[in-house]
C-alpha positions as CSV (number, residue, x, y, z in Angstrom):
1,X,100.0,52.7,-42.3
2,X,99.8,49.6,-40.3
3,X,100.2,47.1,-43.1
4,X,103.3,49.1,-44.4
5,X,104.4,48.9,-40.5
6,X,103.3,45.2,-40.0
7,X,105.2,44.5,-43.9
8,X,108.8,45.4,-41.8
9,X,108.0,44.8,-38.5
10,X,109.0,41.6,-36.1
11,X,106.1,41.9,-33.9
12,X,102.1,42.3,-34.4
13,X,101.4,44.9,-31.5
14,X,103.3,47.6,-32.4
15,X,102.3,48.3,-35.9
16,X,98.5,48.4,-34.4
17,X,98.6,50.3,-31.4
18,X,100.9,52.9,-32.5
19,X,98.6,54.0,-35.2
20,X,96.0,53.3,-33.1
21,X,97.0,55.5,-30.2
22,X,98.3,58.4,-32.7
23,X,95.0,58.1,-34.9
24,X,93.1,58.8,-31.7
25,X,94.8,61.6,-30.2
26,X,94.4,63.0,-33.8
27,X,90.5,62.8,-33.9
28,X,90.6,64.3,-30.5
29,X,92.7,67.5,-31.1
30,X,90.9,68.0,-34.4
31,X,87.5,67.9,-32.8
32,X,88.8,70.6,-30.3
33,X,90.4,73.1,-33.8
34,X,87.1,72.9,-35.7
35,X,85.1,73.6,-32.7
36,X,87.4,76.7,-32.2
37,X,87.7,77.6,-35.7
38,X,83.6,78.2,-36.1
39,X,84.2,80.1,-32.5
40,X,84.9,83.4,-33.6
41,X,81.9,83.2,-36.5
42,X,78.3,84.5,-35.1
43,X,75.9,81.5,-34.5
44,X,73.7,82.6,-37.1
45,X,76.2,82.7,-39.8
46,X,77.7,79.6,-38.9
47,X,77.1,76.9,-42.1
48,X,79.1,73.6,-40.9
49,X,76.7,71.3,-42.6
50,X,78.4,72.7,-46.5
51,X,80.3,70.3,-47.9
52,X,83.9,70.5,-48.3
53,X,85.0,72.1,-51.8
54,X,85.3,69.5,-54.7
55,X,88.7,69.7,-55.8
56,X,90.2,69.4,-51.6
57,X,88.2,66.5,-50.8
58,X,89.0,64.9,-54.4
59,X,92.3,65.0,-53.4
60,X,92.3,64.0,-49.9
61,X,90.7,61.0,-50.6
62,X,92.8,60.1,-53.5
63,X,95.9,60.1,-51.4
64,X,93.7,58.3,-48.9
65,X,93.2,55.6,-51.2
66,X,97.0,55.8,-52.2
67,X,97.8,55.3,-48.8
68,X,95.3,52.1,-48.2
69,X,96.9,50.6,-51.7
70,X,100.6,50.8,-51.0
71,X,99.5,49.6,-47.4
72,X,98.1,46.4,-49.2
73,X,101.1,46.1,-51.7
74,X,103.6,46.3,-49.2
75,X,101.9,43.9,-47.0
76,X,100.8,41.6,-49.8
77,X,104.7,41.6,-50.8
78,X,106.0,40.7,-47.4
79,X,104.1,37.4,-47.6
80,X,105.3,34.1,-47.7
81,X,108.8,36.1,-47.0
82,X,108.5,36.5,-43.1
83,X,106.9,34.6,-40.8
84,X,105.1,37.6,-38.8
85,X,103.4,39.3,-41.6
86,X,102.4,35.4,-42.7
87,X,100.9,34.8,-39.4
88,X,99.1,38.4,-39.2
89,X,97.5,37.8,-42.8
90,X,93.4,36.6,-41.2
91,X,93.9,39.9,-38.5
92,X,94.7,41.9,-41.9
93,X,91.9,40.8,-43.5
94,X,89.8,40.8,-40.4
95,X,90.7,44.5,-40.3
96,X,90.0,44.9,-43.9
97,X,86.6,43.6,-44.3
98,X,85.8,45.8,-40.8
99,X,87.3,48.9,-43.0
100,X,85.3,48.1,-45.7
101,X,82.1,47.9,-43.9
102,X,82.7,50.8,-42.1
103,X,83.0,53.0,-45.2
104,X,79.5,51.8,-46.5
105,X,78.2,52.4,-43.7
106,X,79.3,55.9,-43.4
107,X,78.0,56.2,-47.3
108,X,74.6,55.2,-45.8
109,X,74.8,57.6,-43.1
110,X,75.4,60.7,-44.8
111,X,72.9,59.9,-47.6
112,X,70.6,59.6,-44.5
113,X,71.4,62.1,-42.0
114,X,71.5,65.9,-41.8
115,X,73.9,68.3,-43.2
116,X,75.3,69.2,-39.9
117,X,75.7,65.7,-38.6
118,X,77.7,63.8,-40.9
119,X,80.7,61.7,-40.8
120,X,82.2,63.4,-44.0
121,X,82.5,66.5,-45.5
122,X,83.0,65.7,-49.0
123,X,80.2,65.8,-51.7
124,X,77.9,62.7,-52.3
125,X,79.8,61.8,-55.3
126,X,83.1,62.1,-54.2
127,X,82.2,60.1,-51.1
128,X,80.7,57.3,-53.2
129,X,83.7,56.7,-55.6
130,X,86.2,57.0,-52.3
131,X,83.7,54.0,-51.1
132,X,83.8,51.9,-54.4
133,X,87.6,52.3,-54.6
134,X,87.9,51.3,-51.0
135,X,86.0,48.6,-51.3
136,X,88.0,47.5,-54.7
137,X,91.5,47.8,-52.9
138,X,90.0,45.7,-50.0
139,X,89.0,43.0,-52.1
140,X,92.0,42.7,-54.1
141,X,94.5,43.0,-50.4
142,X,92.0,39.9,-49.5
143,X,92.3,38.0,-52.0
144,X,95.3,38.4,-52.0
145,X,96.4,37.5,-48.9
146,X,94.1,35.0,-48.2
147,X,95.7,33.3,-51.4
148,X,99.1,33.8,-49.0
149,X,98.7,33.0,-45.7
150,X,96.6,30.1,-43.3
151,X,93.1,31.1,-42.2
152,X,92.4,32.0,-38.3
153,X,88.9,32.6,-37.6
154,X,89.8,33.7,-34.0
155,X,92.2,36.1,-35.5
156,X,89.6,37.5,-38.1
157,X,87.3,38.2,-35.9
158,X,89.0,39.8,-33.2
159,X,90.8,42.2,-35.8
160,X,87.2,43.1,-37.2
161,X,85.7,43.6,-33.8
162,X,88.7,45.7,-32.5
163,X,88.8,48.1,-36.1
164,X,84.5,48.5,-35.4
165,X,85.0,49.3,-31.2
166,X,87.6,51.6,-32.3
167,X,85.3,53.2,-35.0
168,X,82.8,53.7,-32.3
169,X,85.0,55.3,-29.9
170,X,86.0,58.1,-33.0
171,X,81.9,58.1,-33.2
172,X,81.4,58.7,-29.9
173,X,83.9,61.3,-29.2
174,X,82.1,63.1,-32.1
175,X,79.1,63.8,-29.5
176,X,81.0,66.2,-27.0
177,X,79.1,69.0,-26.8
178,X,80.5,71.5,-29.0
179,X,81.0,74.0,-26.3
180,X,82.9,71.5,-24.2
181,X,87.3,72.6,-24.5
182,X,89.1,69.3,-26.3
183,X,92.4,70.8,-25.0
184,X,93.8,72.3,-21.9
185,X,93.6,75.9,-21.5
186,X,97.7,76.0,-21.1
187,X,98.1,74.5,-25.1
188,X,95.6,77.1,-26.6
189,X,96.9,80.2,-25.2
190,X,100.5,81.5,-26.5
């Protein structure tokens, strides 16, 4: 979303922080629904650590990956055409290389941890060919655009640094204790 967004927009900030600030108040509502959706099952019958079913995490990560590669297209297209998106181009593939990194290690993690503590639901396979197109699609968008735009170092590393302190704020908020309320009392209750 933010490379469609930074593709049309005049500025740098708002195409990051919007999605930023939207993505996070996402992961934090969603940790409070599954914590409440296992709430009315017994402890004993509870099985959170089973994977998702094949054919809905198949197709959430394919539109997942649809979404990263008409982000890259559209970005990739509106180089050398503005000067913004020019100018953005080392942050993009900053952000990019961060995203790519990030995904293997998630692979590694949930090849290495328990059931019940991983950072994604689908099965191993699945999860390793969303990986491997990820990483595809990132190499392409940064080739792409590094074919396109001036190199910034600064910039680069900034945008990779801000995507991996943002990853580990979504970590992090994955270690409030389950019994702990995500949402005020007034938005559960009718």
């Amino acid at each position: 979303m933010t490379l469609a967004l930074l593709s049309i927009s005049d500025n740098v900030v708002s195409p990051v922080l919007g999605p930023l600030i939207g993505l996070t108040i996402c992961a934090y509502v969603e940790r409070g629904w599954r914590t409440d959706a296992w709430a009315h099952i017994p402890r004993r019958h509870q099985d959170s650590g089973r994977d998702e079913p094949g054919l809905w995490s198949a197709s959430g990560k394919f539109v997942q990956l649809a979404a990263l590669a008409g982000g890259s297209a559209s970005y990739v297209g509106a180089l050398g055409v503005r000067d913004v998106a020019t100018q953005a181009g080392p942050a993009v593939v900053g952000a990019l290389t961060a995203l790519a990194l990030a995904e293997l290690g998630a692979l590694t993690w949930d090849r290495l941890a328990p059931r019940d503590r991983r950072v994604d639901g689908a099965p191993p396979l699945i999860g390793a060919a969303f990986t491997a197109g990820v990483i595809l699609i990132v190499s392409i968008g940064a080739v792409s655009i590094l074919a396109r735009s001036p190199w910034d170092q600064t910039a680069f590393l900034a945008a990779a640094g801000g995507l991996v302190a943002y990853g580990l704020v979504i970590l992090l908020m994955r270690l409030i204790p389950k019994g702990v309320r995500c949402l005020p009392e007034k938005l559960i209750s009718p």
